[in-house]
MOPAC internal coordinates of N, CA, C and O (Angstrom, degrees):
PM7 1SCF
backbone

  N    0.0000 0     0.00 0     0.00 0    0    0    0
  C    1.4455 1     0.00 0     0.00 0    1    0    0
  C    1.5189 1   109.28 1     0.00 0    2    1    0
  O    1.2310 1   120.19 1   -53.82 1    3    2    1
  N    1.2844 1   117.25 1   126.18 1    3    2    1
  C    1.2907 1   122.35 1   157.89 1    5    3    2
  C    0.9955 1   129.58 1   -60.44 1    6    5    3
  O    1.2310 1   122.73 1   -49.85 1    7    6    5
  N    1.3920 1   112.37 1   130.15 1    7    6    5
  C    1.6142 1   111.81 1  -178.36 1    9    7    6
  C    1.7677 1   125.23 1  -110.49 1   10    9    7
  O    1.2310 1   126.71 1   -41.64 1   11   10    9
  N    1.6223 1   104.71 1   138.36 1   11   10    9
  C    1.0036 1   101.08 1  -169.88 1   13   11   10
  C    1.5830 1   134.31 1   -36.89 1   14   13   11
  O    1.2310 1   115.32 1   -22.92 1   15   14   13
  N    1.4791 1   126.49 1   157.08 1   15   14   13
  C    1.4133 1   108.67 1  -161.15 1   17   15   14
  C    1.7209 1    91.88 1   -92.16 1   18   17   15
  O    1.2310 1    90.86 1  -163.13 1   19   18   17
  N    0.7595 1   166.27 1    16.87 1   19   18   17
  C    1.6478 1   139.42 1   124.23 1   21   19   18
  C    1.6730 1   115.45 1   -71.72 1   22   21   19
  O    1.2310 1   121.33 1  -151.04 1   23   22   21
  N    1.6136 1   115.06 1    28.96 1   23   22   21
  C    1.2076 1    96.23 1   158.26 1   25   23   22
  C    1.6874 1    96.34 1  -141.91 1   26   25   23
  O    1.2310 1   117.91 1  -157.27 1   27   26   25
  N    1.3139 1   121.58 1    22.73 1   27   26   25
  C    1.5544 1   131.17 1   160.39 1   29   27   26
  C    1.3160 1   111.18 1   -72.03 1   30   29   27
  O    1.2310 1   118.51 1   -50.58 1   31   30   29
  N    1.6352 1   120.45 1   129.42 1   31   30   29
  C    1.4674 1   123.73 1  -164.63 1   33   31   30
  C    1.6732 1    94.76 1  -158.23 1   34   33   31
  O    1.2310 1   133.62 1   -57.80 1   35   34   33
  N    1.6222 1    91.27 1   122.20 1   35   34   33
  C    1.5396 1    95.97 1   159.28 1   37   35   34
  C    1.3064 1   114.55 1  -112.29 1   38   37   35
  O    1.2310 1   115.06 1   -38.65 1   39   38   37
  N    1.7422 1   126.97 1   141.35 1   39   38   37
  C    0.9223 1   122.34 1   178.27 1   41   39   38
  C    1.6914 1   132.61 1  -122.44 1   42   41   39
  O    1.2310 1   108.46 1  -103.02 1   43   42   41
  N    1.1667 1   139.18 1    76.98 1   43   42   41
  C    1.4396 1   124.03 1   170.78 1   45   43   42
  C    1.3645 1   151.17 1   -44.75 1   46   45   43
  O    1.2310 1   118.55 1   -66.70 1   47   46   45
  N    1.3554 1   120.37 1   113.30 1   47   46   45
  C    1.1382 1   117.05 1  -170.36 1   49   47   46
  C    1.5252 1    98.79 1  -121.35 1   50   49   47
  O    1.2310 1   119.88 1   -42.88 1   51   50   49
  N    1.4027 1   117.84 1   137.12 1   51   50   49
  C    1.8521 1   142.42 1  -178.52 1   53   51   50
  C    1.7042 1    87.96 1  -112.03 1   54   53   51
  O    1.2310 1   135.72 1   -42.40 1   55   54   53
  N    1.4304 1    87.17 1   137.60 1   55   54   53
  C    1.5329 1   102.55 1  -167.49 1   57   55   54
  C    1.8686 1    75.17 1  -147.40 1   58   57   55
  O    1.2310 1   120.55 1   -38.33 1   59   58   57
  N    1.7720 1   116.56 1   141.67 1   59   58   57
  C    1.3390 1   125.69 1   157.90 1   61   59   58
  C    1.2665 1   136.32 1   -51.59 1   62   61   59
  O    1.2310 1   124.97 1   138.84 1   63   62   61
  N    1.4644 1   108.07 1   -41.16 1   63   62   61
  C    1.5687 1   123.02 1   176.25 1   65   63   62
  C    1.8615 1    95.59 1  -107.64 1   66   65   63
  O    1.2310 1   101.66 1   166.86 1   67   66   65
  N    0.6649 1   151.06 1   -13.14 1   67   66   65
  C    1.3449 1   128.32 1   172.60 1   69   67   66
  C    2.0457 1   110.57 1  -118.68 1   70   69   67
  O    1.2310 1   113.17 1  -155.84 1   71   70   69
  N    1.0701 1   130.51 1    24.16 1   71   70   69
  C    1.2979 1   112.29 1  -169.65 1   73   71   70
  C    1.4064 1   139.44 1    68.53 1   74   73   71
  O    1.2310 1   124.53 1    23.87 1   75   74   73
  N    1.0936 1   108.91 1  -156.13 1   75   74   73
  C    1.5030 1   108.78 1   162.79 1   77   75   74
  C    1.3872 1   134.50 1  -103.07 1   78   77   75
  O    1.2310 1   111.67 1   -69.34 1   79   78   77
  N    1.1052 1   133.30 1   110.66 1   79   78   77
  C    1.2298 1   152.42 1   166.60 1   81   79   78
  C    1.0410 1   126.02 1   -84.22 1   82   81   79
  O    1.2310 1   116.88 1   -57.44 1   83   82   81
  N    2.0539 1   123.54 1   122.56 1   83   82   81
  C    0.9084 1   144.82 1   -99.02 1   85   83   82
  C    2.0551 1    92.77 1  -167.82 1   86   85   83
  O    1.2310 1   118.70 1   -61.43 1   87   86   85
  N    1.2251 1   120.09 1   118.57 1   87   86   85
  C    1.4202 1   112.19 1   172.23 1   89   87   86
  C    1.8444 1    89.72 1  -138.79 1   90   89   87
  O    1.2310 1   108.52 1   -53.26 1   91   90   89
  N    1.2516 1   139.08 1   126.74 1   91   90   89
  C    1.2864 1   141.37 1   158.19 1   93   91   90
  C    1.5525 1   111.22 1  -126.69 1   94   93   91
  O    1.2310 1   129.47 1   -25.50 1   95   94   93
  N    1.4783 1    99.34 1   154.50 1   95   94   93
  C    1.3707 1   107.34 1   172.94 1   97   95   94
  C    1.7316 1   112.95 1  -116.79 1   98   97   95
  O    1.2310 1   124.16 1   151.67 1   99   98   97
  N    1.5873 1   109.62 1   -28.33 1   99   98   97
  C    1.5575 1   123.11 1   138.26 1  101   99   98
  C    0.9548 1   104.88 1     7.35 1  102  101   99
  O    1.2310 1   111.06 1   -68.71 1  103  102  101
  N    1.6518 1   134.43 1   111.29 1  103  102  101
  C    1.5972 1   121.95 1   154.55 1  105  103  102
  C    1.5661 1   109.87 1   -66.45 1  106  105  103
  O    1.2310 1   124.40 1   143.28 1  107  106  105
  N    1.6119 1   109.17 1   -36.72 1  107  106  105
  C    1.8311 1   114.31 1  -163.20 1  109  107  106
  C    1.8844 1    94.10 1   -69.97 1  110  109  107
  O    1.2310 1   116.75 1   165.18 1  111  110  109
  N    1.3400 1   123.79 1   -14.82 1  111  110  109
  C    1.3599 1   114.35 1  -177.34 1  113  111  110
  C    1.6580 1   112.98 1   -97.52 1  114  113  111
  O    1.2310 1   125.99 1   153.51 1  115  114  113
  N    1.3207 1   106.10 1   -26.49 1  115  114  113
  C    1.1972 1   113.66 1  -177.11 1  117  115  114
  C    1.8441 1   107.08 1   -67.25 1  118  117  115
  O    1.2310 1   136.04 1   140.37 1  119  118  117
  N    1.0971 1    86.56 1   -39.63 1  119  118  117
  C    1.8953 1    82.58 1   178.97 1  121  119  118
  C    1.3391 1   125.17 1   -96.77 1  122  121  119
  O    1.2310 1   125.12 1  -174.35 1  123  122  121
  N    1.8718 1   107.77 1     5.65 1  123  122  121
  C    1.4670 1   112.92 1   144.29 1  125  123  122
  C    0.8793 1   137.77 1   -99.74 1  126  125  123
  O    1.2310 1   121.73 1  -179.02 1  127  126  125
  N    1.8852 1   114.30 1     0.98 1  127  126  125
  C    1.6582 1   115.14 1  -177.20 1  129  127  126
  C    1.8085 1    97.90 1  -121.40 1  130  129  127
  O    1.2310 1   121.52 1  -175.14 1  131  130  129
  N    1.4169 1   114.70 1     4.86 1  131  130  129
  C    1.7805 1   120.68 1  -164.56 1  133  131  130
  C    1.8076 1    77.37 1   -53.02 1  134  133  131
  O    1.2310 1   126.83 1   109.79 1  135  134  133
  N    1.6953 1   104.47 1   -70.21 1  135  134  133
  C    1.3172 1   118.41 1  -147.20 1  137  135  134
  C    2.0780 1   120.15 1   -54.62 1  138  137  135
  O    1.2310 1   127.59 1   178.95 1  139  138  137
  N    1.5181 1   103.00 1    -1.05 1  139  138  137
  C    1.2498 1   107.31 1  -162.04 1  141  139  138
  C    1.5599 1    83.93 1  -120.83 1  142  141  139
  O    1.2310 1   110.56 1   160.53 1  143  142  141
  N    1.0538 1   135.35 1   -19.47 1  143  142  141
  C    1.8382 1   131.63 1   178.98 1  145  143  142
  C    1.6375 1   122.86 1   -51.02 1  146  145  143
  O    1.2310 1   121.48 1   -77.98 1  147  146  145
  N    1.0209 1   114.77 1   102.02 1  147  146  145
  C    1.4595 1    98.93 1   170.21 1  149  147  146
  C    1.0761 1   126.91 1   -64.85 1  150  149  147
  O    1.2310 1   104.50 1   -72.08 1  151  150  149
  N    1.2987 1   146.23 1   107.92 1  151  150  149
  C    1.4571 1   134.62 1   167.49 1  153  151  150
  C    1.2781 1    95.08 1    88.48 1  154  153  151
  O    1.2310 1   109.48 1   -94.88 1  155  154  153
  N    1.1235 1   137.32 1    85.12 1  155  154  153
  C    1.7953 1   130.56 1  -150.36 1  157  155  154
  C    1.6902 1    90.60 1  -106.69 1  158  157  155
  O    1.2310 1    94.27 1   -17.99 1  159  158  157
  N    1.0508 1   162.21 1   162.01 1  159  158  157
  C    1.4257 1   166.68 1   100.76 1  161  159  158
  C    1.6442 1   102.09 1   -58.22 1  162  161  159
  O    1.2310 1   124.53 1   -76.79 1  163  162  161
  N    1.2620 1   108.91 1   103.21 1  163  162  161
  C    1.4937 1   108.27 1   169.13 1  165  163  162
  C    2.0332 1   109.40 1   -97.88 1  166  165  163
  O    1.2310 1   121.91 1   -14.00 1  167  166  165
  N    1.4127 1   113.94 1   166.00 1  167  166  165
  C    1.2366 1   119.95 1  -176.93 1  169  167  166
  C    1.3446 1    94.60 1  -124.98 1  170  169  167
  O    1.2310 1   116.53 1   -65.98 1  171  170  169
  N    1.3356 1   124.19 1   114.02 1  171  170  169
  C    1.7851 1   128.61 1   167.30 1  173  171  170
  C    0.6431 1   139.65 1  -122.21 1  174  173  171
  O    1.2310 1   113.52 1   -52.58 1  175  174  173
  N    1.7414 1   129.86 1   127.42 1  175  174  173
  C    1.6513 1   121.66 1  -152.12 1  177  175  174
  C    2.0378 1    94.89 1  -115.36 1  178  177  175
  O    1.2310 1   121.00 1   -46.01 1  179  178  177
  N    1.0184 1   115.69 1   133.99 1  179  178  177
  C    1.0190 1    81.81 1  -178.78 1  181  179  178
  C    1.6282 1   152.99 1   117.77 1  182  181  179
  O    1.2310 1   129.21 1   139.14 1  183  182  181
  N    1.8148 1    99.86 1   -40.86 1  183  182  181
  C    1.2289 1   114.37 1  -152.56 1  185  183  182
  C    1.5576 1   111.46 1    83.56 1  186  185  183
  O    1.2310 1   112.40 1   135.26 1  187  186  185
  N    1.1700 1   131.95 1   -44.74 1  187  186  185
  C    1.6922 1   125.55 1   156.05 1  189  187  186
  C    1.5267 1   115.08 1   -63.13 1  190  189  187
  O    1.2310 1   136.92 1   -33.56 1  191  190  189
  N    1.7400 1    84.84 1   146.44 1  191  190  189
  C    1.9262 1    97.86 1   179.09 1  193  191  190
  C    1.7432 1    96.65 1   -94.48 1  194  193  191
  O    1.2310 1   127.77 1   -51.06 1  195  194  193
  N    1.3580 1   102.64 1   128.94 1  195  194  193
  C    1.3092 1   119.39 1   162.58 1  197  195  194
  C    1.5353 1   150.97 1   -74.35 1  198  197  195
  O    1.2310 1   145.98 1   141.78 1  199  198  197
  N    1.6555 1    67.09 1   -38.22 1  199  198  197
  C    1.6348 1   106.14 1  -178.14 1  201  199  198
  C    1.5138 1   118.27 1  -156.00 1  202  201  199
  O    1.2310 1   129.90 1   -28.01 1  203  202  201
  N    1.8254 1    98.52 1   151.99 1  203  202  201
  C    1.6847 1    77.22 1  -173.86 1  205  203  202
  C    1.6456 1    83.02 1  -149.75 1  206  205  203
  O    1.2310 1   116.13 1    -4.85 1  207  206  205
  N    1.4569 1   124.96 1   175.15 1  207  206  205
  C    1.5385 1   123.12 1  -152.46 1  209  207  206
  C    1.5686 1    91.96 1  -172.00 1  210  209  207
  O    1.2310 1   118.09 1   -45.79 1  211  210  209
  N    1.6553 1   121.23 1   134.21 1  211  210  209
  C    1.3206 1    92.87 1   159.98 1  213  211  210
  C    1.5298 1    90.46 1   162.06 1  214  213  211
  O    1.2310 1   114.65 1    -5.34 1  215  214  213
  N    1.1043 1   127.74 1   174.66 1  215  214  213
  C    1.5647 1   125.04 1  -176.22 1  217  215  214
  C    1.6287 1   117.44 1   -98.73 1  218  217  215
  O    1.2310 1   113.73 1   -58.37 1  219  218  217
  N    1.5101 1   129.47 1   121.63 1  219  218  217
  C    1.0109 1   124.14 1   171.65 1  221  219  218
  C    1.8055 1   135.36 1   -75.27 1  222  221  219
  O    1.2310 1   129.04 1   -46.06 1  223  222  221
  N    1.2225 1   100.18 1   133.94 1  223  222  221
  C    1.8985 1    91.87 1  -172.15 1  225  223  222
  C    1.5051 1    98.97 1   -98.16 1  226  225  223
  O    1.2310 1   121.81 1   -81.65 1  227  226  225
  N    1.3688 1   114.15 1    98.35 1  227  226  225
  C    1.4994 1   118.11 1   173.05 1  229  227  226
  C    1.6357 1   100.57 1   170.38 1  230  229  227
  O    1.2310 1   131.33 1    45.06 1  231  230  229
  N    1.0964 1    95.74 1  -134.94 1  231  230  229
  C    1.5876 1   113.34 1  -168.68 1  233  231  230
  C    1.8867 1    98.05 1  -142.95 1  234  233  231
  O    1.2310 1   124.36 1   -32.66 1  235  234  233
  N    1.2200 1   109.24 1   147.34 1  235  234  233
  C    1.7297 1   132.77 1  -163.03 1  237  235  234
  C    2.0789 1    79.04 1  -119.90 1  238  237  235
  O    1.2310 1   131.14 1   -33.64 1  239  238  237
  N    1.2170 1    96.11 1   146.36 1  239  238  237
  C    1.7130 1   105.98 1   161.27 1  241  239  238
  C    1.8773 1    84.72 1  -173.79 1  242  241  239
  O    1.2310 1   134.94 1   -26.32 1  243  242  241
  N    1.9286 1    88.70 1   153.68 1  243  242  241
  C    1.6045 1   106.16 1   161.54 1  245  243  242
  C    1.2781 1    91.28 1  -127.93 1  246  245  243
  O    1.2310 1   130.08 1    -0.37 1  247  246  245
  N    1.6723 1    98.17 1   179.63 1  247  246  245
  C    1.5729 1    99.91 1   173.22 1  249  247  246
  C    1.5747 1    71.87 1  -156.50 1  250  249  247
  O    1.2310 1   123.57 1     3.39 1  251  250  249
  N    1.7517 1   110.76 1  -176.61 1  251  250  249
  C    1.6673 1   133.50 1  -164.82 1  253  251  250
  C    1.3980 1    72.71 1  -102.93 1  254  253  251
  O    1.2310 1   132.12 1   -21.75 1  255  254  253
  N    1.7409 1    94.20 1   158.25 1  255  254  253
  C    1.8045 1   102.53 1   160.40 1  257  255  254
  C    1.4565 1   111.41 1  -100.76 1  258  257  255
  O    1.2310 1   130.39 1   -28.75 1  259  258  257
  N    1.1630 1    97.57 1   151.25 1  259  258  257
  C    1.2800 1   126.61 1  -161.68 1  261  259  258
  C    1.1489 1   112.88 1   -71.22 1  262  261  259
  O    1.2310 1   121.43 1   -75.95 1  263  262  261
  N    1.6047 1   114.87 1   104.05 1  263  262  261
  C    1.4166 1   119.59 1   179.54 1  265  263  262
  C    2.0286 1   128.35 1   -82.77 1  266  265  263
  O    1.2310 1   122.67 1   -71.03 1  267  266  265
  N    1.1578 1   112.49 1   108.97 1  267  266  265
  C    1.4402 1   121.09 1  -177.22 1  269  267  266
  C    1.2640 1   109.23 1   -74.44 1  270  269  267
  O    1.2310 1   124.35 1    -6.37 1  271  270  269
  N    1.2068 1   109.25 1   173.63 1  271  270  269
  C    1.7472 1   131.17 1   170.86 1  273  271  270
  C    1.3201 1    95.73 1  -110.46 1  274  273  271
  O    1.2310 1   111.41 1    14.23 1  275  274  273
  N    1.2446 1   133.78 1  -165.77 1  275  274  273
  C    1.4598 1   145.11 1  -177.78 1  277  275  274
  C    1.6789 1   100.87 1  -105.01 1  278  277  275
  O    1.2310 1   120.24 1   131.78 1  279  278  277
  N    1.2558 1   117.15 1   -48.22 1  279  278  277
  C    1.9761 1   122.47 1   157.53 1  281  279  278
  C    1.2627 1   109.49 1   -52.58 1  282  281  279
  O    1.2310 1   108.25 1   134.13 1  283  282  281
  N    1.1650 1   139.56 1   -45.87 1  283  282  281
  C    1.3196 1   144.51 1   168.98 1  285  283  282
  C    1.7320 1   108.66 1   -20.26 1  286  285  283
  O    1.2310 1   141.70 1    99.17 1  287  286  285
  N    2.0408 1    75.48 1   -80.83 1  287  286  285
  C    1.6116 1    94.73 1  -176.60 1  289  287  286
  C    1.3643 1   127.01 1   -62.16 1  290  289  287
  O    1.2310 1   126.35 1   157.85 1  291  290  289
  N    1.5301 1   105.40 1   -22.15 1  291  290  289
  C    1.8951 1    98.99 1  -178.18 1  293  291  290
  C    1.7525 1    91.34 1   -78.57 1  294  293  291
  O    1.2310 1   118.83 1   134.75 1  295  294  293
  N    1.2484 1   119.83 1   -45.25 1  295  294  293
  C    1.3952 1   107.14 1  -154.20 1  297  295  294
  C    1.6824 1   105.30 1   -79.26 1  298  297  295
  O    1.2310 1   120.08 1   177.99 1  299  298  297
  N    1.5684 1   117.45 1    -2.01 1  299  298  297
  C    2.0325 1   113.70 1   163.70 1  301  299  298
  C    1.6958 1    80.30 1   -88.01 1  302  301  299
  O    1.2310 1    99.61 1   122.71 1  303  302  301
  N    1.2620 1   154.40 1   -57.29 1  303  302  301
  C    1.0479 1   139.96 1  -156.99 1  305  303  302
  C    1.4599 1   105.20 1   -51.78 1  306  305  303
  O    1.2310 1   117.57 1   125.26 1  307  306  305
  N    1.0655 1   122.22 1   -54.74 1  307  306  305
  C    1.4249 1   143.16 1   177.37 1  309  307  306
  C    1.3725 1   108.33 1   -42.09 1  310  309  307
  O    1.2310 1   116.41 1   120.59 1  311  310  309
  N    1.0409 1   124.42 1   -59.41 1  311  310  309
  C    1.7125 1   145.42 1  -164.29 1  313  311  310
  C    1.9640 1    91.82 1   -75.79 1  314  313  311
  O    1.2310 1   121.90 1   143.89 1  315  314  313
  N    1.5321 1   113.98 1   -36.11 1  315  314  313
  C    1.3709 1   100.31 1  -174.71 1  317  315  314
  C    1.8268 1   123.90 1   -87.12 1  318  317  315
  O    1.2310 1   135.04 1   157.10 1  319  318  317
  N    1.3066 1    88.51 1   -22.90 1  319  318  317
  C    1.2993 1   108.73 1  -178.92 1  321  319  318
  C    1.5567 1   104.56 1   -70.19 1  322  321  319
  O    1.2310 1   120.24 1   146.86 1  323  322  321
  N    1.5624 1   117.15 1   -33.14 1  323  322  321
  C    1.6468 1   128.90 1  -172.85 1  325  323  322
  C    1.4022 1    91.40 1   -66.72 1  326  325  323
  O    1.2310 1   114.08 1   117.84 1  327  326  325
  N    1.6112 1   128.81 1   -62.16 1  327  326  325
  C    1.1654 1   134.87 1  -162.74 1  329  327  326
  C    1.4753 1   117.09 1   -57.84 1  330  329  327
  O    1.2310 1   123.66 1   137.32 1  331  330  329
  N    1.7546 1   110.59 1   -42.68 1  331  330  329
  C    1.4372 1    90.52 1   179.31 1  333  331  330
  C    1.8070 1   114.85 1   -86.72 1  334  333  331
  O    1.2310 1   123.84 1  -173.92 1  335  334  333
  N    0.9286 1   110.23 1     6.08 1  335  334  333
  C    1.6401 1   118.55 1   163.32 1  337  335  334
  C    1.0958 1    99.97 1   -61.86 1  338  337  335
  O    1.2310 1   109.79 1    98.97 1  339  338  337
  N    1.6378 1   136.77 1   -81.03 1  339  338  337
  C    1.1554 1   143.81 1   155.99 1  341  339  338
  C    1.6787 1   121.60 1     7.02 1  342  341  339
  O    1.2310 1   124.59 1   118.60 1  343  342  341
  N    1.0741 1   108.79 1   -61.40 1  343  342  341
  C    1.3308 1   130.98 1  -144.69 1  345  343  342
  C    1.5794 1   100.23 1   -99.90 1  346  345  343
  O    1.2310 1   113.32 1   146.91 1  347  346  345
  N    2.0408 1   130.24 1   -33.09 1  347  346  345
  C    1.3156 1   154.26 1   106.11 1  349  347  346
  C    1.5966 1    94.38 1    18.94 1  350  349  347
  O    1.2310 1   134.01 1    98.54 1  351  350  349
  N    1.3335 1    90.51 1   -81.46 1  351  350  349
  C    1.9978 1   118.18 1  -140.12 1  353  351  350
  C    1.2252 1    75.06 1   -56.17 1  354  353  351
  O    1.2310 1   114.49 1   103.55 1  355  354  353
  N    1.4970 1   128.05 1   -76.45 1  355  354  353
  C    1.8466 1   153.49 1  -155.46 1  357  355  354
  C    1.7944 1    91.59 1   -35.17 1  358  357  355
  O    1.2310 1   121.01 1   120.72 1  359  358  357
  N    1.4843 1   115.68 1   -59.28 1  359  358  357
  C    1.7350 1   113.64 1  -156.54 1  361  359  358
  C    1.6465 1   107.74 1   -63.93 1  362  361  359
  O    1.2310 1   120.10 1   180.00 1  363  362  361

């Protein structure tokens, strides 16, 4: 059973000898961290994964999202729109 989204929780835990460790019930996390899990323990109701638990081989980072201005955004809009012209002309 799926559970409502104010009670979906992913959690990380960094351990010295084992890495990072990783338990979500998140579907949007589960199918971005399935592929990096070592030895994953999934929970499935269903034929769907619910849950997934397990140690990651890499490195974990967040960052804040990135707050724009409205100039910001036209002028990366600007810069992207230039590039795939660019990139057009090139094929």
């Amino acid at each position: 059973m799926k559970l409502p989204r104010n009670e979906q929780e992913t959690i990380f835990t960094y351990s010295i000898n084992e890495n990072w460790h990783i338990y979500t019930d998140v579907p949007k996390h589960i199918r971005k961290y399935l592929p990096l899990v070592k030895s994953p323990k999934l929970k499935e109701e269903n034929g769907e994964i619910i849950a997934l638990e397990g140690f990651i081989d890499g490195n974990v980072s967040a960052r804040a999202k990135r707050v724009m201005s409205d100039e910001q955004r036209q002028a990366a809009g600007e810069r992207l729109k230039a590039a795939r012209n660019n990139s057009e002309e090139d094929a």
